[in-house]
C-alpha positions as CSV (number, residue, x, y, z in Angstrom):
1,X,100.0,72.3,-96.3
2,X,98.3,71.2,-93.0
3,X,94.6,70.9,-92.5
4,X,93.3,74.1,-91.7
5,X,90.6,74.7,-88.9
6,X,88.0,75.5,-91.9
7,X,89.1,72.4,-93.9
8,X,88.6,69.7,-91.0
9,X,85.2,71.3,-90.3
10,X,84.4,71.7,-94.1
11,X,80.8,69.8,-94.4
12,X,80.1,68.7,-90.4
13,X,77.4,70.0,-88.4
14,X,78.0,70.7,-84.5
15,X,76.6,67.4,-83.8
16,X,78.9,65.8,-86.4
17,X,82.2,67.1,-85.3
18,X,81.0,66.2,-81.5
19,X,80.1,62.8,-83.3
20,X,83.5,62.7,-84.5
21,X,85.1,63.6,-81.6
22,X,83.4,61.1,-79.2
23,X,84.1,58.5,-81.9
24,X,87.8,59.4,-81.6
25,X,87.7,59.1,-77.7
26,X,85.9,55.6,-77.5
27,X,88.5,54.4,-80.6
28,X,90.9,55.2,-77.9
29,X,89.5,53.8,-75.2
30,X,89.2,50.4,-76.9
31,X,92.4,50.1,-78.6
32,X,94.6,53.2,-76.9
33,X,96.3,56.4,-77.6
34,X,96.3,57.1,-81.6
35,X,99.8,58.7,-83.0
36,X,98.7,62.0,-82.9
37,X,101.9,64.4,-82.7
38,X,101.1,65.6,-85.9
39,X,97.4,66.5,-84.2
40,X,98.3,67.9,-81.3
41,X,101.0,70.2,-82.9
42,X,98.2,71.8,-85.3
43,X,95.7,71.9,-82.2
44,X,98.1,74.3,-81.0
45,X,98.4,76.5,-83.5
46,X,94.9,76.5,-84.6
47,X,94.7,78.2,-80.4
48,X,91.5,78.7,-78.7
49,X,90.4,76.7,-75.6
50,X,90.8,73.2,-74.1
51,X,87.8,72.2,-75.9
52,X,88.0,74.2,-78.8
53,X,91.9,72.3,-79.3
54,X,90.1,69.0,-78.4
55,X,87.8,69.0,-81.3
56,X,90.1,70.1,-83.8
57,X,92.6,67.5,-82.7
58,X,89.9,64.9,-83.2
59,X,88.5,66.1,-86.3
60,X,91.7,66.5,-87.8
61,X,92.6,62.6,-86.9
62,X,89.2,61.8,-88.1
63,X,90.1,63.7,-91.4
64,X,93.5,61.4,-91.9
65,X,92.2,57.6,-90.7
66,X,89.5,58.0,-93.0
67,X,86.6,57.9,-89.9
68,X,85.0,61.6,-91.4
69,X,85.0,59.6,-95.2
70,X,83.4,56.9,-92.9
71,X,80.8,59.6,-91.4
72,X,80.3,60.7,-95.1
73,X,79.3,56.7,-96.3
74,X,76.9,56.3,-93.0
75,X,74.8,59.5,-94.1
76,X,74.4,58.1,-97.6
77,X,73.7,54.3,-95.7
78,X,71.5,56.1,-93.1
79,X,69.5,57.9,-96.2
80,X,69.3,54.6,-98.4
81,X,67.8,52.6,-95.1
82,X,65.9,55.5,-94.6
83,X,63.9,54.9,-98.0
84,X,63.8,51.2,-97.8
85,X,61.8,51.7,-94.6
86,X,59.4,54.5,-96.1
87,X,59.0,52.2,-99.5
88,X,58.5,49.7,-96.6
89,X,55.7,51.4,-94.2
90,X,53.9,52.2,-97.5
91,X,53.4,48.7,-98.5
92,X,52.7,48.0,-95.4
93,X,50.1,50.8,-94.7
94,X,48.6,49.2,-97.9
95,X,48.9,45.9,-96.5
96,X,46.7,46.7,-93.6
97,X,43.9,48.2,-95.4
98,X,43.3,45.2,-97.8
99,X,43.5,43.1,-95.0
100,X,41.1,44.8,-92.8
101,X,38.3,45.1,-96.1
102,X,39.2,41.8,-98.2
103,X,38.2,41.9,-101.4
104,X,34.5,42.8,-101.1
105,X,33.0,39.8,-102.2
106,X,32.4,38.5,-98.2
107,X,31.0,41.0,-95.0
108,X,33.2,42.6,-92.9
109,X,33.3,41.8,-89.0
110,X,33.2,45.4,-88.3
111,X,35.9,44.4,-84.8
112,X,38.2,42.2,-86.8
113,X,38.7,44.9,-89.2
114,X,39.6,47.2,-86.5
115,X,42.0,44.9,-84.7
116,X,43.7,44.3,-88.2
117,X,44.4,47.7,-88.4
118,X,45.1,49.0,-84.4
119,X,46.3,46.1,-83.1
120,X,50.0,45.9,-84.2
121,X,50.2,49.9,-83.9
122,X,48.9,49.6,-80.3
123,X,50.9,46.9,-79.0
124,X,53.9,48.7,-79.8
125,X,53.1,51.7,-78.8
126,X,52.1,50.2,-75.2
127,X,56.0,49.0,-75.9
128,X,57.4,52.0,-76.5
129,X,55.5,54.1,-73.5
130,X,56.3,51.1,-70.6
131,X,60.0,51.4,-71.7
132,X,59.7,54.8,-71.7
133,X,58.3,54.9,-67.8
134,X,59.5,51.8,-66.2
135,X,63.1,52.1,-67.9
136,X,63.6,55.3,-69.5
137,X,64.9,53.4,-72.8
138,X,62.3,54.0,-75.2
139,X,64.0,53.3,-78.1
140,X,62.0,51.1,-80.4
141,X,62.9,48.1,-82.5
142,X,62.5,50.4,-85.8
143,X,64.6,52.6,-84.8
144,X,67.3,50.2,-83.8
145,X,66.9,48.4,-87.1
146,X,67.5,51.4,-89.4
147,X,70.9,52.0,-87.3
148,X,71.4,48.7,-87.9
149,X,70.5,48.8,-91.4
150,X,72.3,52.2,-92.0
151,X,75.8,50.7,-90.7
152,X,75.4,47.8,-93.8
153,X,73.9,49.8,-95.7
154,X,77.5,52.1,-95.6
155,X,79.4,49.4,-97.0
156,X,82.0,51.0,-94.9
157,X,84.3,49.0,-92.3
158,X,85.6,52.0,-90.2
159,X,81.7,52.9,-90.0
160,X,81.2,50.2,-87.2
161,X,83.0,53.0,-84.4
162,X,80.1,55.5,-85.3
163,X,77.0,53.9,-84.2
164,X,78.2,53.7,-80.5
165,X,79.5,56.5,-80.7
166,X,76.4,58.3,-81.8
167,X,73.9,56.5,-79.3
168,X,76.7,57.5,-76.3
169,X,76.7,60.9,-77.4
170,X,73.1,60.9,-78.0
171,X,72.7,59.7,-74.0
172,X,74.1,62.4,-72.2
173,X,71.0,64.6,-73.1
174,X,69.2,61.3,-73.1
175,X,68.4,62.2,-76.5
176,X,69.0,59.0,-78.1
177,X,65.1,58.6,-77.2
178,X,63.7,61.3,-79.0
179,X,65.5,60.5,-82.3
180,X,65.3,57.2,-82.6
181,X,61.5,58.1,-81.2
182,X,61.0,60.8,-84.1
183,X,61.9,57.8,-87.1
184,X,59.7,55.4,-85.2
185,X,56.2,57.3,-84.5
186,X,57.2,59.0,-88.1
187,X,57.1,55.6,-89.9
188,X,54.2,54.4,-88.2
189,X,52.4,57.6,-88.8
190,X,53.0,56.8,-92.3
191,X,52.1,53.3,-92.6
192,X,48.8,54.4,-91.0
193,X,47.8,57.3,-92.7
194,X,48.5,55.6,-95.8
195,X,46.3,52.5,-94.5
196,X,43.7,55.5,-94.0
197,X,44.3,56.7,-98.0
198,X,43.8,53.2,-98.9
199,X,40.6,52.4,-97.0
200,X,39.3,55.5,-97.9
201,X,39.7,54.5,-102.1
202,X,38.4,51.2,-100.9
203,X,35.2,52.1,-99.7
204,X,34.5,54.9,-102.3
205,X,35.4,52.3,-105.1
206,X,33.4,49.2,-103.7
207,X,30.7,48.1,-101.5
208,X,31.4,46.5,-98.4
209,X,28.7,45.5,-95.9
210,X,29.4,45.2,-92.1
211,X,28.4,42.9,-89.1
212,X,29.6,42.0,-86.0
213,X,29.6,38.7,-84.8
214,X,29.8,36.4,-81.3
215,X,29.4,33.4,-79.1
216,X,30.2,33.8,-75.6
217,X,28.8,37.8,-75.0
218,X,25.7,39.1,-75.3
219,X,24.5,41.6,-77.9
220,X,24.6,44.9,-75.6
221,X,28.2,44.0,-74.6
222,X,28.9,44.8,-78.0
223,X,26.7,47.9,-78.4
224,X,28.6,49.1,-75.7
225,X,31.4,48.4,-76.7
226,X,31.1,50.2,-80.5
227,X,29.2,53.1,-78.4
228,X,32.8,53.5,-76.4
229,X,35.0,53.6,-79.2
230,X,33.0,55.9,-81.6
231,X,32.3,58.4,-78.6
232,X,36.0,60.4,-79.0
233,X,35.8,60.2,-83.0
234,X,32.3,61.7,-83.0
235,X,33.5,64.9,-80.9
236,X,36.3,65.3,-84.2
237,X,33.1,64.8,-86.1
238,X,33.0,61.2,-87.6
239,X,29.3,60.1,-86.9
240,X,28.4,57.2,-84.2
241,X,26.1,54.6,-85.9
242,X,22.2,55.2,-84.4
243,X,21.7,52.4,-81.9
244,X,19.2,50.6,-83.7
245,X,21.4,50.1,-86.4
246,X,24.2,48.9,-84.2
247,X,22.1,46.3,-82.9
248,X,20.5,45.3,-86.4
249,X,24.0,44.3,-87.1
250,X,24.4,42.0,-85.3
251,X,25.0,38.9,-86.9
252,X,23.3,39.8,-90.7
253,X,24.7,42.6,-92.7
254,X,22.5,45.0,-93.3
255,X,22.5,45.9,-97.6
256,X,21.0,49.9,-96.5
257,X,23.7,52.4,-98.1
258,X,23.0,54.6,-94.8
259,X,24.0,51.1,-92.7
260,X,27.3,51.0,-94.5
261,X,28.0,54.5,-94.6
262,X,28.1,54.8,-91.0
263,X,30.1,51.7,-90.3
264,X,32.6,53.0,-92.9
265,X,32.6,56.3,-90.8
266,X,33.0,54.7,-87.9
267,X,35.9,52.9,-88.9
268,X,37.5,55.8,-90.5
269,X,37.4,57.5,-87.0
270,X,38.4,55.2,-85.1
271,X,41.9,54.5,-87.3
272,X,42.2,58.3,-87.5
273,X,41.8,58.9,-83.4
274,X,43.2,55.7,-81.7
275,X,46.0,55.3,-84.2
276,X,46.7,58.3,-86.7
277,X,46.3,61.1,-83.6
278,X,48.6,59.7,-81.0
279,X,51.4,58.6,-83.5
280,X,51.2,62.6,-84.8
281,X,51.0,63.7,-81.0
282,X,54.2,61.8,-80.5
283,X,55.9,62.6,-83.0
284,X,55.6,66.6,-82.4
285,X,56.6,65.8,-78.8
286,X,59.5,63.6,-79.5
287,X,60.6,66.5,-82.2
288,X,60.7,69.5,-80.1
289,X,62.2,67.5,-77.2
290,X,65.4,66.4,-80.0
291,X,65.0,69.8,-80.9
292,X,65.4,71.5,-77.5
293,X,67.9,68.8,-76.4
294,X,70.3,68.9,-79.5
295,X,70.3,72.7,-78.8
296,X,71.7,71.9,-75.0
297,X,74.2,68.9,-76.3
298,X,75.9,71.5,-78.6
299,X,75.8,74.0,-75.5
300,X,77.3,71.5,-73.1
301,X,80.6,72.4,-71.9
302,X,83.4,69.3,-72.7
303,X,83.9,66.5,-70.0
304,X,87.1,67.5,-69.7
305,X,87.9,65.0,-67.0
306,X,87.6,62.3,-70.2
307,X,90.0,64.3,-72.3
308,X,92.9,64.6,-69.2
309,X,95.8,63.1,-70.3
310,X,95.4,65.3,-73.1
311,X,95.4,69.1,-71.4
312,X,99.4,69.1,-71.0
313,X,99.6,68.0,-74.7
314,X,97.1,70.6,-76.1
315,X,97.4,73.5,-73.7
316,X,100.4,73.2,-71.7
317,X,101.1,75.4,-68.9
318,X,103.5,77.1,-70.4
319,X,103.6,77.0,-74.0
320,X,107.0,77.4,-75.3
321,X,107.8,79.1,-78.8
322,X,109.8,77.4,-81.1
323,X,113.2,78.9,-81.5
324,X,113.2,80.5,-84.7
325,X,116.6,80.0,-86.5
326,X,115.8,81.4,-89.6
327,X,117.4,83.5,-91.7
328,X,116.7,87.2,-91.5
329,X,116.5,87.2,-95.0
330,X,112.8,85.5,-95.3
331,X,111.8,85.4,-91.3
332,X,109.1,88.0,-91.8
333,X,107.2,86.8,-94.9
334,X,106.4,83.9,-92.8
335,X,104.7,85.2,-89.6
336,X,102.2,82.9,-88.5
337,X,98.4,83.8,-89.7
338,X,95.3,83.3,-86.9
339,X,94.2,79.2,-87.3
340,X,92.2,78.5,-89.8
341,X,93.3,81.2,-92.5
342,X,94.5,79.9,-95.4
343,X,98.6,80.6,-95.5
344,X,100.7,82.0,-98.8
345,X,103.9,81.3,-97.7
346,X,106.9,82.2,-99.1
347,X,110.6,81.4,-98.6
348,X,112.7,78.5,-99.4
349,X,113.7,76.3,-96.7
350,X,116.5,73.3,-97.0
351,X,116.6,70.1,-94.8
352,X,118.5,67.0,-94.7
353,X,117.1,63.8,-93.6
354,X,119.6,61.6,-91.6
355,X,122.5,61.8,-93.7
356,X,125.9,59.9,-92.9
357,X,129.4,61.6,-92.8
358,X,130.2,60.1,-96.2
359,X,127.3,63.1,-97.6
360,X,128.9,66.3,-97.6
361,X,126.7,69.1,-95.9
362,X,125.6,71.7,-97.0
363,X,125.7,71.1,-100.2
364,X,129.0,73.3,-101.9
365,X,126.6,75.3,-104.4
366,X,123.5,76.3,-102.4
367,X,122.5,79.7,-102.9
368,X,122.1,82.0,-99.8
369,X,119.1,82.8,-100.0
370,X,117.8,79.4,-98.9
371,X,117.5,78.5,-95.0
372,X,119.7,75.5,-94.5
373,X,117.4,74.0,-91.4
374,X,120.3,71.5,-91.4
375,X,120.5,67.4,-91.0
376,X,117.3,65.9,-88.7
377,X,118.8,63.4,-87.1
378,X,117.1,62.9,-83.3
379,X,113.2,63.1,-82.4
380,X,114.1,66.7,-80.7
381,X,115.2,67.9,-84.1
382,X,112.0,66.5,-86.0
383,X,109.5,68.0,-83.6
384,X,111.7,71.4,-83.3
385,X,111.6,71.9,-87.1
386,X,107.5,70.5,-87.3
387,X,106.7,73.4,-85.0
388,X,109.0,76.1,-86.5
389,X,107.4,75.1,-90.0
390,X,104.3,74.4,-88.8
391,X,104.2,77.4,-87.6
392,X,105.7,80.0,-90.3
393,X,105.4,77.6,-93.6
394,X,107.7,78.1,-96.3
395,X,106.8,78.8,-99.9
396,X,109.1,76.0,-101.0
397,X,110.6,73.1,-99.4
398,X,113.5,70.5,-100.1
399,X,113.9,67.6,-97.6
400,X,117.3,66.0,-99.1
401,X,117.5,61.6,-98.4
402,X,120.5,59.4,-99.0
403,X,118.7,56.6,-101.3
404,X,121.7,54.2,-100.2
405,X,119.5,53.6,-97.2
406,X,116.6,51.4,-97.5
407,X,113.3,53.5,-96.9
408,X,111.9,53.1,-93.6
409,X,108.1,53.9,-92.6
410,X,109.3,56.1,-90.3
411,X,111.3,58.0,-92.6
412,X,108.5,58.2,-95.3
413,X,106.2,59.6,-92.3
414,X,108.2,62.2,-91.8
415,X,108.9,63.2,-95.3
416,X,105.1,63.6,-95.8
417,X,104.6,65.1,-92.5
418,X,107.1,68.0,-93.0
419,X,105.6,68.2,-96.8
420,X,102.4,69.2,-95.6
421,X,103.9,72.2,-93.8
422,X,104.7,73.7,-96.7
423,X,103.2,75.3,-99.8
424,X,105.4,73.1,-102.4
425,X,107.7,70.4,-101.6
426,X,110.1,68.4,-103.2
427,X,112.3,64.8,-101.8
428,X,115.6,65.1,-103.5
429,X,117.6,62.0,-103.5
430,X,121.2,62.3,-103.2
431,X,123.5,61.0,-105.6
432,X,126.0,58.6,-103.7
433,X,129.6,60.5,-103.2
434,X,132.3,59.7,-105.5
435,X,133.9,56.2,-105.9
436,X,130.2,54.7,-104.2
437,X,127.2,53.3,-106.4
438,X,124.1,53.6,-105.9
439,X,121.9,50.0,-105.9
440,X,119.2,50.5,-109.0
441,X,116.9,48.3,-107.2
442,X,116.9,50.4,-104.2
443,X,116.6,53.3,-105.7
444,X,113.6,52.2,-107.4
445,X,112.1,51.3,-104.0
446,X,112.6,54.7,-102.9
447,X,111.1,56.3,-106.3
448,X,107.7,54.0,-105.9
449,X,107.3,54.3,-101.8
450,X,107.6,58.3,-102.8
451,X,104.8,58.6,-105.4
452,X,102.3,56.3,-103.8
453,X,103.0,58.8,-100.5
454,X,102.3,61.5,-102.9
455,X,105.5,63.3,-103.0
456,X,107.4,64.7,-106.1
457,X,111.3,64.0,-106.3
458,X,114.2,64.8,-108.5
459,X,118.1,65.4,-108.7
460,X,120.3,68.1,-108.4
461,X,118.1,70.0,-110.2
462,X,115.9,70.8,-107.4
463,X,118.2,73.2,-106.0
464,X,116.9,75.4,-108.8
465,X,113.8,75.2,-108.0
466,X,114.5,75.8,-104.7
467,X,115.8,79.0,-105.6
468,X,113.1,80.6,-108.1
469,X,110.2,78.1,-107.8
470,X,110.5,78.0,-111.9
471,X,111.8,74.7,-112.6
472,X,109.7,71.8,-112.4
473,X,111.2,68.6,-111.4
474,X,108.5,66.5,-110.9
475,X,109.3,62.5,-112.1
């Protein structure tokens, strides 16, 4: 049976299937128009609009060149890189804090410690807000690392066509910024808050004393200077050391628990309000703009100028009904159901694959209660009998083959093609007419070509089957 509307959708979110559908278009753009009669044939009956047909088209190609199996191994890459950058900004929150304290046993420069842990976090995020002024691309190098990472990580060829196709997507809300902006001020947020975890055990578990040190500038530059930065974390309430114990630092650590207390406050603040604060502040802002964007992106009406050349094909002007040439006998079991319900069709439908003049047709002993659709010869046959079962599918059908004839692609393409119009289907190979033989090897090839396409075959037989649905000639 074909791919109904619920199937191709089965497991995609609305960005995924527009995901899937832009990955479709640029696949085309790059390497030109994929086969997609098959496609455009279901698009049609699944209805709806332009768009609506576009999508279903595209998922439904996605679904058979393996691209949606493709989307499935980049989520799992995507979550894998995902947790080797967490297990990553945790080591190196840790990291930062060890560095800043050392091991206790010498004084901390009270500005050197600070730098250690700001200095990094600050020069990116100067990087990240002058590409997000002067060039509107503020996507950081984290966040093109994890789709880097996330495309390996997938293990999955066919998952190179999705990364563009995401960030392209992504662009026309210009929200390629605030995603990739979310997993970058979300890891950094991490790696500092756990650097903030870590000092915090440091300094309860060990005693660190604290100076500050210099050559070329005077003493009150640096008084100043520690006044400045503990002025915004002492209105979030993180103490500003007393000035004569600023200056007393200078140069010999003082041993007085109150001296290292307030350093160690000091610090505390200033990690928490220069780096913790602004990463969080970011990261809610970069949120609800993906959040607020995503919600307009799904809401966008299609570029249907992109998708011309496909309008005619998916919602022709006149769309013309397949002539049905059915037998009265089991036309109205199989009236077509609205897209996407799943179909119990009934009926038993007959069709030859081009047969030569040496193969009688019909066959002498066919019942009449089976449709003979006759022999498919021409392309206008093979797309007038796709649309008249794609559109009313049988319960059972028999597509009859001459094994003399070596098996084409072609041939095999349509076989399954037809096969999935129908509820049950069976290839029955011919046996050669009287006085002919029938080549063992070739009709091996045709046996294996068969099952690795899937389909069952028999004999004779099958026209019993065809009949009652009770015998099962499956090789």
């Amino acid at each position: 049976m074909k791919p109904g509307l619920a199937d191709v959708r089965h497991g995609l979110s609305g960005l995924e299937r527009q995901w899937l559908r832009e990955a479709i278009r640029l696949r085309e753009e790059h390497t030109g128009p994929l086969e997609d009669s098959e496609a455009n044939r279901y698009a049609r009956l699944a209805g709806g609009d332009l768009a609506q047909r576009i999508e279903y088209r595209a998922l439904w190609l996605a679904e058979r060149d393996g691209l949606k199996t493709a989307l499935q191994h980049w989520r799992q890459g995507a979550r894998l890189a995902l947790l080797v950058m967490l297990v990553l900004a945790l080591l190196a929150g840790m990291g930062l804090a060890y560095a800043a304290l050392g091991d206790g046993q010498r004084t901390v420069n009270i500005f050197q410690a600070l730098g250690s842990l700001l200095g990094l976090n600050l020069l990116m995020l100067a990087a990240w807000l002058l590409g997000f002024l002067l060039s509107g691309d503020s996507a950081s190098a984290l966040g093109r690392f994890w789709l880097w990472l996330s495309e390996k990580l997938a293990r999955d060829a066919r998952a190179v066509q999705l990364a563009p196709a995401l960030l392209l997507l992504l662009q026309r809300q210009r929200l390629e910024r605030w995603g990739l902006g979310i997993l970058a001020h979300g890891l950094w947020l991490l790696i500092l808050t756990t650097a903030l975890v870590v000092l915090i055990a440091l300094l309860a578990t060990r005693q660190y004393a604290f100076i500050w040190e210099t050559t070329l500038l005077d003493s009150d530059s640096f008084v100043a200077l520690t006044q400045a930065i503990g002025a915004l974390p002492a209105m979030f309430g993180f103490a500003l050391p007393a000035l004569d114990l600023i200056r007393a630092s200078g140069g010999d650590a003082m041993q007085a628990e109150a001296a290292r207390q307030a350093w160690s406050i000091w610090l505390l603040g200033a990690l928490f309000v220069y780096g913790i604060l602004p990463r969080l502040l970011l990261l809610l802002f970069c949120w609800w703009r993906w959040w607020r964007g995503q919600t307009r992106l799904l809401a966008a009406a299609l570029d249907e100028a992109a998708y011309a050349a496909l309008r005619e094909r998916l919602l022709p002007s006149s769309e013309r009904l397949p002539v049905d040439e059915l037998a009265p006998a089991i036309s109205e079991p199989y009236a077509a159901t609205a897209a996407g319900n799943e179909i119990a069709g009934s009926g038993a439908v007959l069709a030859a694959i081009e047969l030569d003049e040496t193969q009688p047709w019909p066959p002498p002993s066919m019942p009449a209660a089976i449709h003979d659709a006759g022999i498919i010869d021409s392309r206008e046959q093979r797309e007038r009998l796709l649309d008249q079962l794609s559109l009313r599918p049988p319960e059972r059908l028999l597509l009859a083959c001459d094994p003399r004839r070596s098996p084409d692609r072609g041939t095999l393409a349509l076989l399954a093609e037809l096969a999935r119009t129908a509820v049950a289907s069976r290839v029955w190979l011919l046996a050669p007419p009287a006085g002919d033989e029938l080549d063992p090897d070739r009709l091996d090839s045709w046996q294996q070509l068969l099952r690795a396409q899937g389909l069952t075959y028999g004999g004779a037989e099958l026209l019993d089957w065809l009949q009652t649905g009770d015998c099962d000639a499956s090789r």
